[in-house]
N, C-alpha and C positions, 0 to 999 in steps of 0.2 A: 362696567355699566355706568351710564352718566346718569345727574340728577333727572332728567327729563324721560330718563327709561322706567322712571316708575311711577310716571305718568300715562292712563290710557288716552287712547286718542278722542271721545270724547269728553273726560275732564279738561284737555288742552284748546278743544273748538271751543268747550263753556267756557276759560279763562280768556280765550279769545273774542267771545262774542262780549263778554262782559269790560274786558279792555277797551273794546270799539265805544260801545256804549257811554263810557266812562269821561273818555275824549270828545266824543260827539255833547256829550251831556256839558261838555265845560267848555267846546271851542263852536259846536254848532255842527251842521252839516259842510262847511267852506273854511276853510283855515286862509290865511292872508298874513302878509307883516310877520312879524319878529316871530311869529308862533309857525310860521311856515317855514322860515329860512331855515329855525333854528332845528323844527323837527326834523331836516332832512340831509342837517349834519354841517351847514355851511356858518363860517366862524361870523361872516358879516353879513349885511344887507348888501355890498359889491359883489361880493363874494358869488352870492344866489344871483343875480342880475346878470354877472357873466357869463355863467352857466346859462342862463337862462338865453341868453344871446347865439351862447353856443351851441344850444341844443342839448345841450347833455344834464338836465334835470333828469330826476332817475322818475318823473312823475307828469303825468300829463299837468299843465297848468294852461290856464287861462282867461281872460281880460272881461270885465264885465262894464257896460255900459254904464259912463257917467261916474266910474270908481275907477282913481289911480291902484298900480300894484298888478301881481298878477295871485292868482285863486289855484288852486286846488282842492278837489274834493278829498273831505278828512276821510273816509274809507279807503281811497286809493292810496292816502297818505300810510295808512292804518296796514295796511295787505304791501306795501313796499319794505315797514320797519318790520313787519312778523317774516319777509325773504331774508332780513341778515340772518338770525336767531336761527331757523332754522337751514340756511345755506353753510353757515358759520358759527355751527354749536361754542361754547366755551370748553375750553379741556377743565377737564376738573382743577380747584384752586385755581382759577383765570378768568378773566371776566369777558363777555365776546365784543370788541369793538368794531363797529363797521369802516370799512376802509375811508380814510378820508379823502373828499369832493374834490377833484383839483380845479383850482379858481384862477 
C-alpha cells in the first residue's frame, strides 16, 4: 500500500484544487520567465527556447502581443506536473522525479 492509498479521491482533487489555487494566487493566471522554464523542469532559459524551437515543450505555449518571451497558462502548467505524480508514483522511501527535458 503507498502513501497516496490512503488517500480518497476526493481529499486528493481538494489538495489538487487547493494546489492550483495556491500557484495561481502567487504567479497569476499566465506564468512567463524563470517561473515557466523552471516549473517545467528545464536547467536554463536556452534550455526551454530550444525545446521551445523544437516543439517538444510538454505544454502549449504562446506569444502575446507587444511582450517578449513565450506564456503559458498556469492551469495547463498545473494538470502537466499532477501527470508526473500520478503517471510516476514514488516507491516508498523514494522521491518521484520527472524525467529530465532534453535540451
Amino acid at each position: 500500500m503507498t502513501e497516496l492509498d490512503s488517500y480518497s479521491e476526493p481529499d486528493i482533487a481538494h489538495s489538487a484544487r487547493t494546489a492550483l489555487r495556491m500557484l495561481e494566487a502567487e504567479h497569476g493566471p499566465i506564468l512567463a520567465g524563470a517561473v515557466l522554464w523552471r516549473l517545467l523542469g528545464y536547467q536554463t532559459p536556452d534550455a526551454f527556447r530550444k525545446a521551445a524551437q523544437r516543439g517538444t515543450l510538454p505544454v502549449e505555449t504562446f506569444r502575446l502581443p507587444n511582450r517578449r518571451g513565450r506564456f503559458a497558462r498556469t492551469g495547463d502548467v498545473f494538470r502537466w506536473l499532477d501527470t508526473l505524480t500520478t503517471a510516476h508514483p514514488a516507491s516508498p522511501g523514494k522521491e518521484a522525479t520527472p524525467e529530465e527535458p532534453r535540451s
